[in-house]
C-alpha positions as CSV (number, residue, x, y, z in Angstrom):
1,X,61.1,109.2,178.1
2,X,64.4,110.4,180.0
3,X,65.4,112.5,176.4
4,X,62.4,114.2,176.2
5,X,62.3,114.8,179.7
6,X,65.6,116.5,179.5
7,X,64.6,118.3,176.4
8,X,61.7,119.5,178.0
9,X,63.6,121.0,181.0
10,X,65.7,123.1,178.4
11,X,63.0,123.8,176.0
12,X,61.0,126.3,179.4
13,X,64.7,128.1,179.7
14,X,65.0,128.5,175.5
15,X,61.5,130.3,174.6
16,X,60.7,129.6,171.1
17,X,62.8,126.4,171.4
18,X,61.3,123.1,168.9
19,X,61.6,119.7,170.3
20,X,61.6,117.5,167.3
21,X,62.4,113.6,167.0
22,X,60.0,112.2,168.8
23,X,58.5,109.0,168.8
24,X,56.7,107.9,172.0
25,X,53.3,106.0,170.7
26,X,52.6,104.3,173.9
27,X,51.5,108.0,175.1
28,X,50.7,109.4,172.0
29,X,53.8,111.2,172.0
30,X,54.7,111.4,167.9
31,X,56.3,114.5,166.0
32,X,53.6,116.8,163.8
33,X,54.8,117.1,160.1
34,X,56.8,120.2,160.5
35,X,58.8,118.4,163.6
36,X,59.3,115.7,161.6
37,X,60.7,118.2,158.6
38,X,62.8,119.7,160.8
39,X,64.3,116.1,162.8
40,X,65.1,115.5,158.7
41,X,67.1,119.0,158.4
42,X,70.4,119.4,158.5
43,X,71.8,122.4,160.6
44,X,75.0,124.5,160.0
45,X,75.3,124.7,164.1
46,X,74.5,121.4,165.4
47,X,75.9,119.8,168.7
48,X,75.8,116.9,169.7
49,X,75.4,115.2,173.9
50,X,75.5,111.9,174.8
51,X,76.0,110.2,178.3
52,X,74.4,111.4,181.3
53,X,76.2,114.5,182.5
54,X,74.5,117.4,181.2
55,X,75.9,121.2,181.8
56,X,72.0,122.1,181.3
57,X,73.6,126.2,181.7
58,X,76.2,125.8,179.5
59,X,73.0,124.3,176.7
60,X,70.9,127.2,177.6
61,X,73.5,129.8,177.3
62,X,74.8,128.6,173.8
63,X,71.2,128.4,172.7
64,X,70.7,132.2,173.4
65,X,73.8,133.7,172.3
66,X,73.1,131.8,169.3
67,X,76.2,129.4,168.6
68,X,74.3,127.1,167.7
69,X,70.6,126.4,166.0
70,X,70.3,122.9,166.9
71,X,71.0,120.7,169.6
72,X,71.2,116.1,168.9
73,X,70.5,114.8,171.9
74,X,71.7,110.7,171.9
75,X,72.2,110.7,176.1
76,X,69.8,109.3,178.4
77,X,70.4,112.4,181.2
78,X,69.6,109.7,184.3
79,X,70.3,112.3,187.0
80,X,67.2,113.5,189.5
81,X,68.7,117.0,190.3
82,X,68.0,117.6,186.7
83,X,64.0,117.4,186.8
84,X,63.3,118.5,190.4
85,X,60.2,116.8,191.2
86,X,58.1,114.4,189.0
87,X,54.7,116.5,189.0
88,X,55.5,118.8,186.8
89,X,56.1,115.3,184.1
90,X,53.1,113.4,184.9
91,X,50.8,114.9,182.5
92,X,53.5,114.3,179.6
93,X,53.0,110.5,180.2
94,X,48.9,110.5,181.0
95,X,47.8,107.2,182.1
96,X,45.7,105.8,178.6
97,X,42.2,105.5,180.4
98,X,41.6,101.5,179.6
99,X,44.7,100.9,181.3
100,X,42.8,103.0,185.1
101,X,43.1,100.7,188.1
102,X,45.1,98.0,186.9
103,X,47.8,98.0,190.0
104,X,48.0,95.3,192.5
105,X,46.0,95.6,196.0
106,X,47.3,97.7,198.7
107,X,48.3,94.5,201.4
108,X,50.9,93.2,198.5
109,X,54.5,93.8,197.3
110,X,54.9,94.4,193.5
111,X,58.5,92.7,193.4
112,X,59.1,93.8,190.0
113,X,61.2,91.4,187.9
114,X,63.9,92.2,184.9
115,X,65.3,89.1,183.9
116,X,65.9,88.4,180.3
117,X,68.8,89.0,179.1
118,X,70.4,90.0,182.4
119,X,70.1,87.2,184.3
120,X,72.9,86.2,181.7
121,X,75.0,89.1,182.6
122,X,74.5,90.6,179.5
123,X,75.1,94.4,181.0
124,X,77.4,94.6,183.9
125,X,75.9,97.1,185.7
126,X,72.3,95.8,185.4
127,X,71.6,93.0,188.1
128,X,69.0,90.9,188.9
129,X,67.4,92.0,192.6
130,X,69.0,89.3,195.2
131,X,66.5,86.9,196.8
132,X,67.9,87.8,199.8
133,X,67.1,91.9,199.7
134,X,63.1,90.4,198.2
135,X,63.1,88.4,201.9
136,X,64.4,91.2,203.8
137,X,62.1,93.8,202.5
138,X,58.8,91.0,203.1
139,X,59.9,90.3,206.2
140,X,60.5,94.4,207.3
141,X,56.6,95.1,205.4
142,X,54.8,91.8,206.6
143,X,53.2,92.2,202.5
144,X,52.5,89.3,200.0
145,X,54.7,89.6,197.3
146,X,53.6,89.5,193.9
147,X,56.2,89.0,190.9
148,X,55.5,90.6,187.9
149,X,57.6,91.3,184.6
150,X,60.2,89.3,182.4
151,X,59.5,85.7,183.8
152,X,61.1,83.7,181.3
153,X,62.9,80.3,180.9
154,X,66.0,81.2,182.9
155,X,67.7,80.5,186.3
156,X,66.5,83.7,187.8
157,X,62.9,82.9,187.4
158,X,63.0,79.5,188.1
159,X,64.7,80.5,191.8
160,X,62.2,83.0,192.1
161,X,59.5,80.3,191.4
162,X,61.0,77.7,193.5
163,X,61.9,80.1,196.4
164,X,58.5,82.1,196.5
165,X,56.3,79.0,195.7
166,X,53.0,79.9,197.2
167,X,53.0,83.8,196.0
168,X,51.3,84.9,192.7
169,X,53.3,85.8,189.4
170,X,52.2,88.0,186.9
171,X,54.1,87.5,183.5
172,X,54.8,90.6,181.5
173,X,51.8,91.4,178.9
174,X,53.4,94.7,177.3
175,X,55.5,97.2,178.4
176,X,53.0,100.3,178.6
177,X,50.5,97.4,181.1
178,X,53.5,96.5,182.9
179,X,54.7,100.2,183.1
180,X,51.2,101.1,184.4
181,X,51.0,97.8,186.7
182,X,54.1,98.9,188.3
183,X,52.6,102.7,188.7
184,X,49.3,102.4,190.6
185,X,50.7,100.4,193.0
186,X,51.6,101.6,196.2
187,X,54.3,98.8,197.5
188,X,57.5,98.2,194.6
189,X,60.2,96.7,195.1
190,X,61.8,98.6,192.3
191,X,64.6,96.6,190.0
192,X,68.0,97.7,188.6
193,X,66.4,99.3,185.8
194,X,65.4,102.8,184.7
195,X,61.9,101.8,183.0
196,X,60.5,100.5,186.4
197,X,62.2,103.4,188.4
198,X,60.3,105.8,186.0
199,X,57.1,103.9,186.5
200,X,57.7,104.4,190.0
201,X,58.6,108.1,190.4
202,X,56.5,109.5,188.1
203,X,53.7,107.7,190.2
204,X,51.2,109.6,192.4
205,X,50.0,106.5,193.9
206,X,53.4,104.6,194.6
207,X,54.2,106.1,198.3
208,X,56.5,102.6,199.2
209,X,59.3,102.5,197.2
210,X,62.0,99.9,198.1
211,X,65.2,101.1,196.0
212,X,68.4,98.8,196.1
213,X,71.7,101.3,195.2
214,X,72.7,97.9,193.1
215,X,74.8,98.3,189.8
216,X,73.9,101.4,188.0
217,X,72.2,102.6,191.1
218,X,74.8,102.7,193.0
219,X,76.6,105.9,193.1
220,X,79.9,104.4,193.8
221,X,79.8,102.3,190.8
222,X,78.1,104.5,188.1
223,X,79.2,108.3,189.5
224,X,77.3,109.5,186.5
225,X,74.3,108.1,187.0
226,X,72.2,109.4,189.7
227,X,68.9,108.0,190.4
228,X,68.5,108.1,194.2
229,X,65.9,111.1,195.1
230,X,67.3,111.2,198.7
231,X,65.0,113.9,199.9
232,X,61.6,111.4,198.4
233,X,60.4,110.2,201.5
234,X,58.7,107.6,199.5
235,X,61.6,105.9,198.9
236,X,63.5,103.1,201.2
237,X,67.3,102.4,200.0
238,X,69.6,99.7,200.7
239,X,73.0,100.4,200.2
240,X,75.6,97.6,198.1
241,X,78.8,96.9,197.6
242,X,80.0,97.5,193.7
243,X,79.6,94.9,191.8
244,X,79.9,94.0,188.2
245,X,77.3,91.2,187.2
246,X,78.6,88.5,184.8
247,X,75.8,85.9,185.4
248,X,77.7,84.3,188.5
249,X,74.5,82.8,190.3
250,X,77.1,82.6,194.2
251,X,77.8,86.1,193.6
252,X,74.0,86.7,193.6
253,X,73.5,84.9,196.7
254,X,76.5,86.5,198.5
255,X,75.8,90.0,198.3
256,X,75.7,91.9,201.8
257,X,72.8,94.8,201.4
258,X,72.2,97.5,204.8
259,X,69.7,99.8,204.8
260,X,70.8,103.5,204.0
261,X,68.8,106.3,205.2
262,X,69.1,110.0,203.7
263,X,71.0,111.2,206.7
264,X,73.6,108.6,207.3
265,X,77.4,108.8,206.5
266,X,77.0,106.2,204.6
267,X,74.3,107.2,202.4
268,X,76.4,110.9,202.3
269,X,78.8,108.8,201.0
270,X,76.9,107.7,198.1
271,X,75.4,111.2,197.2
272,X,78.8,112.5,197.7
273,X,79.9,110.9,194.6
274,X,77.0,111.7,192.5
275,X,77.0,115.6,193.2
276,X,80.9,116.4,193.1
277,X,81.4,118.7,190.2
278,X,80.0,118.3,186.5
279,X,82.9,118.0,184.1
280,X,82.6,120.9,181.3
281,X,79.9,120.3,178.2
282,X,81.5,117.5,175.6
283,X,78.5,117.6,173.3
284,X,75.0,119.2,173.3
285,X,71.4,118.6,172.9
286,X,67.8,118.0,171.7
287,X,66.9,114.3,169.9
């Protein structure tokens, strides 16, 4: 979604710019046969990006002068000043029409869950949300929570369960219902992970978004990564110290959390990482 999002952006700058490779079925997003001849196609011209820095200029400009034909994009581009707001993506991600109205009520918390494989520490920057940032936030809303997502067989879920007996929990059923789930609600409790921040910013019906800067949210630790719409009003952060999750369950439990509004030297500390210079173009664009 982020890739052809980003392809997208530069495709309205490029007229007469192809987006090929894609391969989206939850949203009917698929390549017509002449997009999938020319994915196939080799190109005398090709560059290649990765990462998430993009010099989206420096793409344009060597798209029009013509040094080169083709553009491999293999980044994820997770940076907000790159798409402006989410309106003008909605319609390329259309809610399927069987899936209309499936978000929880309006008096509950969507605390949506990633465990898996990362309550394990399987990525260091991904980390499960602390219990103690899930009480702050009930306390601060005075909403039921409901859990919802990868409730598994692991320590994470069991504390959850244990901790948070009396509330309901919603297992995941697939990730375009969960996706969905998490978009027509209007209280989240978003997750370290890019899949249910996209559920909730591309949302027109999610106006309480509760967004630790955790892991790869936080600025400080991932200064290429920038996923904190500071001028969203929908959005609620809660700053973190860095962090790099291993699976320690006391390291979990320990983490201090405050709340960081838009306008605070703290929070300016944050952004100020995230909108310090770009470093020049390494590769280019377009998968």
């Amino acid at each position: 979604m982020f890739q052809y999002m980003i392809a997208t952006v530069i495709a309205k700058r490029v007229p007469g710019l192809r987006i090929c490779g894609l391969d989206i079925p939850e949203w009917g997003i698929v390549d017509d046969p002449e997009s999938a001849g020319l994915f196939k196609q080799e190109f005398a011209k090709t560059a290649h990006v990765s990462g998430h820095k993009l010099d989206i200029g420096r793409v344009v400009d060597a798209l029009e002068r013509g040094d080169v034909d083709c553009v491999d994009h293999e980044g994820w581009a997770c940076r907000v000043e790159y798409y402006g707001g989410p309106e003008q993506f909605r319609d390329l991600f259309p809610t399927p029409s069987h899936l209309e109205g499936i978000g929880v009520s309006e008096n509950k918390l969507l605390v949506n869950v990633r465990a898996a494989e990362i309550a394990s520490g399987a990525h260091p920057d991904y980390i499960p949300t602390p219990t103690a940032l899930i009480d702050h936030v009930i306390e601060n809303t005075g909403l039921t929570p409901v859990f919802m997502g990868q409730l598994g067989d692991d320590w994470y879920t069991h504390t959850l369960r244990k901790r948070f007996s009396d509330c309901e929990f919603i297992p995941s059923r697939n990730p375009i219902h969960d996706f969905e789930t998490i978009r027509q609600t209007k209280h989240v409790l978003v997750p370290v992970s890019t899949f249910s921040w996209l559920a909730c910013w591309l949302s027109e019906r999610c106006t309480d978004i509760h967004m630790p800067l955790l892991g790869m949210f936080n600025p400080m630790q991932r200064p290429d990564v920038n996923l904190a719409p500071r001028h969203d009003k929908r959005y609620t952060f809660y700053g973190f110290p860095t962090v790099y999750w291993q699976g320690e369950k006391g390291k979990l439990d320990s983490l201090s959390f405050a709340k960081a509004a838009a306008g605070s030297i703290l929070f300016r500390q944050y952004v100020g990482q995230l909108i310090a210079g770009t470093p020049g173009l390494r590769r280019i664009l377009m998968r």
